[in-house]
mmCIF file of the N, C-alpha and C atoms, coordinates in Angstrom:
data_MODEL
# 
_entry.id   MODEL 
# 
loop_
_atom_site.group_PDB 
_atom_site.id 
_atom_site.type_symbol 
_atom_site.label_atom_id 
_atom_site.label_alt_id 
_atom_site.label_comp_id 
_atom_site.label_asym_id 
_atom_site.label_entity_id 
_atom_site.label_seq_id 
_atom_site.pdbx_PDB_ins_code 
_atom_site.Cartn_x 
_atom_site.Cartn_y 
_atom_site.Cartn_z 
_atom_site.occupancy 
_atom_site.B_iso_or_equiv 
_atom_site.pdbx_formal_charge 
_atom_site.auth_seq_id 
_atom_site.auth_comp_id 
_atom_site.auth_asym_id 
_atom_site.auth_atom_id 
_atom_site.pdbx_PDB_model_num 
ATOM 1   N N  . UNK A 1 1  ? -3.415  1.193   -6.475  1.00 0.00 ? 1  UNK A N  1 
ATOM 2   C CA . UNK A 1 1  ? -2.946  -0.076  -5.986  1.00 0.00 ? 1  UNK A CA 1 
ATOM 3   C C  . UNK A 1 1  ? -2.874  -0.007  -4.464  1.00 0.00 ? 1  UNK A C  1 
ATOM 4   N N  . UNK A 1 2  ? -2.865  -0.959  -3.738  1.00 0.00 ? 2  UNK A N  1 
ATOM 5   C CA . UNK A 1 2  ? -3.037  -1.251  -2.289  1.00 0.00 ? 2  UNK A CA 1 
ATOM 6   C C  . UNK A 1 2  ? -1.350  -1.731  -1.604  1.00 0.00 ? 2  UNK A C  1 
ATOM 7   N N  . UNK A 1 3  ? -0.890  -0.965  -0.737  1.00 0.00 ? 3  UNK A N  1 
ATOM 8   C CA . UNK A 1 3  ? -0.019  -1.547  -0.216  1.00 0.00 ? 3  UNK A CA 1 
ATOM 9   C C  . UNK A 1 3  ? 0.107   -1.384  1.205   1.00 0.00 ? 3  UNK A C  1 
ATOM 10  N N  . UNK A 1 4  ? 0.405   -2.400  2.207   1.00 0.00 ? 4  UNK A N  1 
ATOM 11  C CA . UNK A 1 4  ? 0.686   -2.461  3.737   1.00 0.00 ? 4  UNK A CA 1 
ATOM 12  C C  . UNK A 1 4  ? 1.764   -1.272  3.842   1.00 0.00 ? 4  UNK A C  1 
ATOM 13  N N  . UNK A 1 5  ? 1.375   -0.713  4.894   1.00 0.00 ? 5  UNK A N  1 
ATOM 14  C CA . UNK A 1 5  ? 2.400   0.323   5.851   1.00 0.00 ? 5  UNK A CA 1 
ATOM 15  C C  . UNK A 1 5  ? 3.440   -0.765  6.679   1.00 0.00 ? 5  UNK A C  1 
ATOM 16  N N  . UNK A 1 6  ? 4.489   -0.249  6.727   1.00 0.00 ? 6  UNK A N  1 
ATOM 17  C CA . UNK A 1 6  ? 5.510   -1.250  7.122   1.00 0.00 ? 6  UNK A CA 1 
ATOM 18  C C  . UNK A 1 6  ? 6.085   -0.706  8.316   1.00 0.00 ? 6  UNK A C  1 
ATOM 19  N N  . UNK A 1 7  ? 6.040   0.998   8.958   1.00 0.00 ? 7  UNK A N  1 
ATOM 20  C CA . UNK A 1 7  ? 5.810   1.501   10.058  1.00 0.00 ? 7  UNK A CA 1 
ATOM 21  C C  . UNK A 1 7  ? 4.756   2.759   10.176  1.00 0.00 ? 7  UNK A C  1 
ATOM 22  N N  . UNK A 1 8  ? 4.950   3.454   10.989  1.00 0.00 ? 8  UNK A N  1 
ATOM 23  C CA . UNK A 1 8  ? 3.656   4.810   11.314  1.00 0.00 ? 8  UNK A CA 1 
ATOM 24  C C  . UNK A 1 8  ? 4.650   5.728   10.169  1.00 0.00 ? 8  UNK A C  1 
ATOM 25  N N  . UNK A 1 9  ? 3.365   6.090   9.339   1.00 0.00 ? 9  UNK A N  1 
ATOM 26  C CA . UNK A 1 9  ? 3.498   7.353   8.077   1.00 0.00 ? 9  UNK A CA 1 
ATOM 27  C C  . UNK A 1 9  ? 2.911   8.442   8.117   1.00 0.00 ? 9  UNK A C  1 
ATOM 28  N N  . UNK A 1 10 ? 3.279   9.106   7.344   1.00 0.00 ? 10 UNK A N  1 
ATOM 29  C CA . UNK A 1 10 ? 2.055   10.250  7.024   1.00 0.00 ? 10 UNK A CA 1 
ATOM 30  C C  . UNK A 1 10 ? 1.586   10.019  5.039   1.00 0.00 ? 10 UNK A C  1 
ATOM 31  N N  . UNK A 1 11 ? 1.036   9.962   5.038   1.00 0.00 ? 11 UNK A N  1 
ATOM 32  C CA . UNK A 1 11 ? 0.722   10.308  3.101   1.00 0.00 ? 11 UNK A CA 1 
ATOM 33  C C  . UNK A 1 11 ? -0.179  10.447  3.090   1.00 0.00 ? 11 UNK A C  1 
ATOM 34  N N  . UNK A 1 12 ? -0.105  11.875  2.102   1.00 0.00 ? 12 UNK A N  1 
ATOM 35  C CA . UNK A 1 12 ? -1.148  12.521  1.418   1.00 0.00 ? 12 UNK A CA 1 
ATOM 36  C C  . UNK A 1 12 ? -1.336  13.894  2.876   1.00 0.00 ? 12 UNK A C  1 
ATOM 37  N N  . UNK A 1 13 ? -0.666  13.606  4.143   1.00 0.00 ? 13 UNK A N  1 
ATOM 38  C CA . UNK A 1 13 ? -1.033  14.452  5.075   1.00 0.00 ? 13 UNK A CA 1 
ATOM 39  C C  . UNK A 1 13 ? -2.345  13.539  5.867   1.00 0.00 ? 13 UNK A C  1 
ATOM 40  N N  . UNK A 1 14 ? -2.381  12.467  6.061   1.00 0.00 ? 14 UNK A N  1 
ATOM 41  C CA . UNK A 1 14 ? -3.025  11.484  6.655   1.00 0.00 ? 14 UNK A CA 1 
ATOM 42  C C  . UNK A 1 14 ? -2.043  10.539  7.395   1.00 0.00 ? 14 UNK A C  1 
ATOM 43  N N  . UNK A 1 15 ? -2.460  9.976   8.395   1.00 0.00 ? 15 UNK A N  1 
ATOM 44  C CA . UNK A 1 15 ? -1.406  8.725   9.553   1.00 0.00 ? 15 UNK A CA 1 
ATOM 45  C C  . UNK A 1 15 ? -1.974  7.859   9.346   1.00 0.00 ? 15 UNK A C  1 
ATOM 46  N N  . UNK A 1 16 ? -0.997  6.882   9.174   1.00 0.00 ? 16 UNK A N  1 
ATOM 47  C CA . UNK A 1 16 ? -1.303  5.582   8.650   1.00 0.00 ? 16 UNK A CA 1 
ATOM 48  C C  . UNK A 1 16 ? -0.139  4.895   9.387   1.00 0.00 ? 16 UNK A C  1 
ATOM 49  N N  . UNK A 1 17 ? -1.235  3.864   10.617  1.00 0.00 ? 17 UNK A N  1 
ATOM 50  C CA . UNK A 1 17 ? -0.655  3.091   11.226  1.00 0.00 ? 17 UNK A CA 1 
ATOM 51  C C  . UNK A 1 17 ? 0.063   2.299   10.970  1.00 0.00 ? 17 UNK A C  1 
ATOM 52  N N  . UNK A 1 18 ? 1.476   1.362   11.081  1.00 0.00 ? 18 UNK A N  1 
ATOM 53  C CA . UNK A 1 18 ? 2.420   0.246   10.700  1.00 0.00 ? 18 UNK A CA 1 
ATOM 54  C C  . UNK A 1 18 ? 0.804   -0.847  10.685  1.00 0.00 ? 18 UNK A C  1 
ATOM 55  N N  . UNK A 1 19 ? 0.634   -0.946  9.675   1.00 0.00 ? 19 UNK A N  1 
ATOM 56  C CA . UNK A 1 19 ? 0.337   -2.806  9.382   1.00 0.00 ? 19 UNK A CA 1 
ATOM 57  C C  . UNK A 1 19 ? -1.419  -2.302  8.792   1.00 0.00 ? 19 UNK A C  1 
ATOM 58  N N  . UNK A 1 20 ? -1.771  -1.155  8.735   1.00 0.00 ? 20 UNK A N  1 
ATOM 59  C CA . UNK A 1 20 ? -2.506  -0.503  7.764   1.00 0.00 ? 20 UNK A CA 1 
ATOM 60  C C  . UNK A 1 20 ? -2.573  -0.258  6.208   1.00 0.00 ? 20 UNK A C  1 
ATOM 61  N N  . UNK A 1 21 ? -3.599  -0.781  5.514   1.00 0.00 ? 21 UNK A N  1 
ATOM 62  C CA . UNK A 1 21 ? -3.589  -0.610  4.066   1.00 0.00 ? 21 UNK A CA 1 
ATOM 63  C C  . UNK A 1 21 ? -3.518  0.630   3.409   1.00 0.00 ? 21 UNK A C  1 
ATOM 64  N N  . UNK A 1 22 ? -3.085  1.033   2.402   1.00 0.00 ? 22 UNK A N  1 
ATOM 65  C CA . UNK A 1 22 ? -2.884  2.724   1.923   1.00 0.00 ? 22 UNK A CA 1 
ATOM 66  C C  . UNK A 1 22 ? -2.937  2.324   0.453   1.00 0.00 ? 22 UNK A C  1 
ATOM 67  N N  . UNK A 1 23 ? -3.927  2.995   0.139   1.00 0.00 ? 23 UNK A N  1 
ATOM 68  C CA . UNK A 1 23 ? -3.989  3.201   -1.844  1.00 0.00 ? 23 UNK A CA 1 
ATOM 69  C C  . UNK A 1 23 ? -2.920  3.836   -2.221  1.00 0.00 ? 23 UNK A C  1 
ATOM 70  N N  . UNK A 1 24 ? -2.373  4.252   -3.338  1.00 0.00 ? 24 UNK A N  1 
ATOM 71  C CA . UNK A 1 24 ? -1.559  5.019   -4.102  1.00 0.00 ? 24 UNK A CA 1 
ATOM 72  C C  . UNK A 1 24 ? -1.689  4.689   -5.496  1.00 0.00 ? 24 UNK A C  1 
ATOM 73  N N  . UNK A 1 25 ? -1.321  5.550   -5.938  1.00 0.00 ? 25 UNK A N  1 
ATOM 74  C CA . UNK A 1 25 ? -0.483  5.434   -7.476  1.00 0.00 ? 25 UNK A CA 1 
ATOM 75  C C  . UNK A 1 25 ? 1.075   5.210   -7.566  1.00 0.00 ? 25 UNK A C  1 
ATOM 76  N N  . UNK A 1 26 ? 1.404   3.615   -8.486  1.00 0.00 ? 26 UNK A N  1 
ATOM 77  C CA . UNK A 1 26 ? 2.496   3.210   -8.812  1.00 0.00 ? 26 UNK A CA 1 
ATOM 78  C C  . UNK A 1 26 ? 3.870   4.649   -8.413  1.00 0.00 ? 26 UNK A C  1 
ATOM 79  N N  . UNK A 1 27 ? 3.167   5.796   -9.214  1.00 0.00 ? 27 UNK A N  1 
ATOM 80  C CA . UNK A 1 27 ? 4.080   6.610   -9.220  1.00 0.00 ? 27 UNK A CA 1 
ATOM 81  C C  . UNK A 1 27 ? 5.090   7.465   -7.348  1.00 0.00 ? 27 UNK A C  1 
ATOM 82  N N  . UNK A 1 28 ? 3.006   7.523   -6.958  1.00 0.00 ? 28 UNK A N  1 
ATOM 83  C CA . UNK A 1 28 ? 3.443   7.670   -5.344  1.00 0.00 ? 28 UNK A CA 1 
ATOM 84  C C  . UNK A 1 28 ? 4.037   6.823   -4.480  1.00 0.00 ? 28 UNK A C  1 
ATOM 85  N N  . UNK A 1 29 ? 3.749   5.760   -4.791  1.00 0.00 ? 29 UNK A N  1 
ATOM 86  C CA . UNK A 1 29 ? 4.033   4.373   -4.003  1.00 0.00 ? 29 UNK A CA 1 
ATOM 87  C C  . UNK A 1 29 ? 5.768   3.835   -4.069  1.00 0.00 ? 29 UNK A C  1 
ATOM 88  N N  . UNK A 1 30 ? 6.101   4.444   -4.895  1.00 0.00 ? 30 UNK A N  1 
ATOM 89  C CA . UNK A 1 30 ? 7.886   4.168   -5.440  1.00 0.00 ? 30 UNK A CA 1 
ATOM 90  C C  . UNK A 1 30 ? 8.827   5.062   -4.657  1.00 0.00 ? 30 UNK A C  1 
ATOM 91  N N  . UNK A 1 31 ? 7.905   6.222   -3.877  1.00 0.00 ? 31 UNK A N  1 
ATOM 92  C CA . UNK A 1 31 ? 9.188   6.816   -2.943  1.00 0.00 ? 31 UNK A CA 1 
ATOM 93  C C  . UNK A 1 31 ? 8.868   6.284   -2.032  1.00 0.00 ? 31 UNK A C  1 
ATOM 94  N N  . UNK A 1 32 ? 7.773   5.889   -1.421  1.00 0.00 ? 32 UNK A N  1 
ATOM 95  C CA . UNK A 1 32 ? 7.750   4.710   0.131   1.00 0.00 ? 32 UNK A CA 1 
ATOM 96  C C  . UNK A 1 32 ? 8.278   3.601   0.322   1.00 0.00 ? 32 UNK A C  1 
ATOM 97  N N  . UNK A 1 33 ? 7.900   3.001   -1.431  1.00 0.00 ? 33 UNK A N  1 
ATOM 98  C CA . UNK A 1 33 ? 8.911   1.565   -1.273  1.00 0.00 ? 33 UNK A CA 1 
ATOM 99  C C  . UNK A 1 33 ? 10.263  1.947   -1.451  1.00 0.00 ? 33 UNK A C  1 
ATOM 100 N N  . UNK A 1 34 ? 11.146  2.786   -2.451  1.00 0.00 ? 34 UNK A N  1 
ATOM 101 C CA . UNK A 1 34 ? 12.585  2.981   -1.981  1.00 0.00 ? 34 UNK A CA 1 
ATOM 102 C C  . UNK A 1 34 ? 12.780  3.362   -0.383  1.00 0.00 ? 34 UNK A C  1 
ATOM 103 N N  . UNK A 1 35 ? 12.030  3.879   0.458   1.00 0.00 ? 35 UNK A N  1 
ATOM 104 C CA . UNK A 1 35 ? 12.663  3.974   2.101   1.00 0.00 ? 35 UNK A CA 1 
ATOM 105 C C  . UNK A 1 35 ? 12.242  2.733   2.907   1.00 0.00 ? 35 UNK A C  1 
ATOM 106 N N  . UNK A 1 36 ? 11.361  2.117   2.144   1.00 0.00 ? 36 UNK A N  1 
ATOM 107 C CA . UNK A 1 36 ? 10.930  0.878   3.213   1.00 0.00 ? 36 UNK A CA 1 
ATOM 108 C C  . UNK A 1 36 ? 9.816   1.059   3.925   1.00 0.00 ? 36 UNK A C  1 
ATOM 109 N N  . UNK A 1 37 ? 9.052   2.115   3.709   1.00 0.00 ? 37 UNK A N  1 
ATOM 110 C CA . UNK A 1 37 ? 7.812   2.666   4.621   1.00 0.00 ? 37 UNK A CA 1 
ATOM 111 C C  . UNK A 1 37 ? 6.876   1.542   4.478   1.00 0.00 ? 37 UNK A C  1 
ATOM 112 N N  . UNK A 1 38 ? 6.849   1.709   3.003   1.00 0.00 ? 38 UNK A N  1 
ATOM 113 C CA . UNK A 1 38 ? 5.531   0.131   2.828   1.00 0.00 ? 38 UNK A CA 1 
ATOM 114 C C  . UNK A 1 38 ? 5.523   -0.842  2.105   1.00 0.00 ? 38 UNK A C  1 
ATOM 115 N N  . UNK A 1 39 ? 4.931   -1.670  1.880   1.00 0.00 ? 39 UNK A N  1 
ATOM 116 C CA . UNK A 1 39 ? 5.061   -2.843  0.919   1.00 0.00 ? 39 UNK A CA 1 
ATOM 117 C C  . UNK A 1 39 ? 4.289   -3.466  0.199   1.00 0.00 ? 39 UNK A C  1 
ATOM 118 N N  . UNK A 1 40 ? 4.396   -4.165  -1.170  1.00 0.00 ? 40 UNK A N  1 
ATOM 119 C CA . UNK A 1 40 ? 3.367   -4.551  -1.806  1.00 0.00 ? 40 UNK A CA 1 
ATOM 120 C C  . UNK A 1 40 ? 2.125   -6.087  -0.608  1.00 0.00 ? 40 UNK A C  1 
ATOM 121 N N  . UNK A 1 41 ? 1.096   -5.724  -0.622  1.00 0.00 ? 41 UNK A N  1 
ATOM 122 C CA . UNK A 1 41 ? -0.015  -6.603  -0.144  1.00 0.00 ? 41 UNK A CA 1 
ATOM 123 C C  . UNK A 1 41 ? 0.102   -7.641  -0.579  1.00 0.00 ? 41 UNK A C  1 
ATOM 124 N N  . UNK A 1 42 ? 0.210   -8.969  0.212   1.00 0.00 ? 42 UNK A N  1 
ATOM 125 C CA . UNK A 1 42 ? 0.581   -10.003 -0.292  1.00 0.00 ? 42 UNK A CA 1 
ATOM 126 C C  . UNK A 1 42 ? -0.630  -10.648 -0.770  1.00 0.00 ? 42 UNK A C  1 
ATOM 127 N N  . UNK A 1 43 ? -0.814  -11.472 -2.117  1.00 0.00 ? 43 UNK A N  1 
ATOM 128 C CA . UNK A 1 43 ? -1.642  -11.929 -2.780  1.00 0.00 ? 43 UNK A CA 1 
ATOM 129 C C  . UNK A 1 43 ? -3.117  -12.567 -1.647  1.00 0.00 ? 43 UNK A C  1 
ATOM 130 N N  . UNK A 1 44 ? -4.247  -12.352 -1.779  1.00 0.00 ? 44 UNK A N  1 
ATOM 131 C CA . UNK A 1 44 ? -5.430  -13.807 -1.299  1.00 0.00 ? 44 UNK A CA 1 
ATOM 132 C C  . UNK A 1 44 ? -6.492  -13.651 -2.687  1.00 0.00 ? 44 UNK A C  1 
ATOM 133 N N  . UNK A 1 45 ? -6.678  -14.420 -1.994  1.00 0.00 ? 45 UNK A N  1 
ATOM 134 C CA . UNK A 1 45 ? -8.150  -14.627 -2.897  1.00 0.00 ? 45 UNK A CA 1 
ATOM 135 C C  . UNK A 1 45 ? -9.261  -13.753 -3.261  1.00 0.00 ? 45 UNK A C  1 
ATOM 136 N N  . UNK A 1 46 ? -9.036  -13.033 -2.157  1.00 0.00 ? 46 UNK A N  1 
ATOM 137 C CA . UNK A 1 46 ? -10.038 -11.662 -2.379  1.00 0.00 ? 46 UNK A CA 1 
ATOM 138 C C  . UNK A 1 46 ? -9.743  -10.818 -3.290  1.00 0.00 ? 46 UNK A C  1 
ATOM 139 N N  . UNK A 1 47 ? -8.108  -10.402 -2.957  1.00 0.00 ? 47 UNK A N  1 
ATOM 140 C CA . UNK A 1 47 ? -7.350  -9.387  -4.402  1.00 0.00 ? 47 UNK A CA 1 
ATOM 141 C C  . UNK A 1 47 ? -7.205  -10.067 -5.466  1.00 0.00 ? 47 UNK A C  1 
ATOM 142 N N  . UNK A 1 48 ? -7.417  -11.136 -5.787  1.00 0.00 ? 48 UNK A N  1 
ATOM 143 C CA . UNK A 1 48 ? -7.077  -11.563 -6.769  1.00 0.00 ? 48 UNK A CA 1 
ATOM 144 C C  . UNK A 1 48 ? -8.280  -11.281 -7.796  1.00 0.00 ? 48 UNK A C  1 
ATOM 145 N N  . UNK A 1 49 ? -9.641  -11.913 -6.935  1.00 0.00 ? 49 UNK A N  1 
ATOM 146 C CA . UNK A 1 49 ? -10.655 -11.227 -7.667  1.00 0.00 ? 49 UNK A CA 1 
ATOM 147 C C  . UNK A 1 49 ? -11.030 -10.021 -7.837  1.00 0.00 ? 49 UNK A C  1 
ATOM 148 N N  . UNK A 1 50 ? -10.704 -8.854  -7.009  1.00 0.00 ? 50 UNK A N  1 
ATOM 149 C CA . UNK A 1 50 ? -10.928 -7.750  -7.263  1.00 0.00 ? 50 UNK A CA 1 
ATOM 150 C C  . UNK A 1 50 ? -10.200 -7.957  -9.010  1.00 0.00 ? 50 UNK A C  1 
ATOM 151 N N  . UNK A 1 51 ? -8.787  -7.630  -8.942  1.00 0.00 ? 51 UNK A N  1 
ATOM 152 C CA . UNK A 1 51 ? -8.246  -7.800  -10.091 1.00 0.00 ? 51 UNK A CA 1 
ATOM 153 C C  . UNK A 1 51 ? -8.733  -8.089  -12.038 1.00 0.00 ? 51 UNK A C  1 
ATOM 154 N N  . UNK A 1 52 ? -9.599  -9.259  -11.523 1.00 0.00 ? 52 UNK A N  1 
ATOM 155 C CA . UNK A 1 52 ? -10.067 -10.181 -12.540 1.00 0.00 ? 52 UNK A CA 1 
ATOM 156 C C  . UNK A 1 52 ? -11.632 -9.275  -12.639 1.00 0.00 ? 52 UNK A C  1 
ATOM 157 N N  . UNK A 1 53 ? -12.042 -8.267  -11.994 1.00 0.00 ? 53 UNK A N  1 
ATOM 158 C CA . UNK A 1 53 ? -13.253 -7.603  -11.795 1.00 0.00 ? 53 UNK A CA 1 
ATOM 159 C C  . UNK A 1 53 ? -12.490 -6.503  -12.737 1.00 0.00 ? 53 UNK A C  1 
ATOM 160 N N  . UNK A 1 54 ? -11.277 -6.160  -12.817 1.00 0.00 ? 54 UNK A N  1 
ATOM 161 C CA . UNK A 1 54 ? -10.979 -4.736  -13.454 1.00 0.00 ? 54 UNK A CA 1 
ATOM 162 C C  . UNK A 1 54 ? -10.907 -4.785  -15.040 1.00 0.00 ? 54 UNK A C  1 
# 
């Protein structure tokens, strides 16, 4: 799943600029969102079709 960086990170041992996209797994993605690091990508049209492609 795709979520925005919400400031400068590291994951996976990679930097990932505030306002940069970052893959994860639900499972990885649940200790960034409990500190606030990142956030779910807000819906367009583009993700939506990716989605409907899976």
């Amino acid at each position: 799943m795709e979520y925005i960086a919400t400031k400068n990170i590291c994951v996976k041992g990679g930097f990932v600029k505030e306002g940069e996209i970052v893959r994860l797994e639900p499972e990885e993605a649940s200790v960034y969102l409990d500190e606030g690091m990142i956030d779910f990508l807000p819906a367009t049209d583009e993700n939506k079709e990716d989605e409907a492609d899976d």
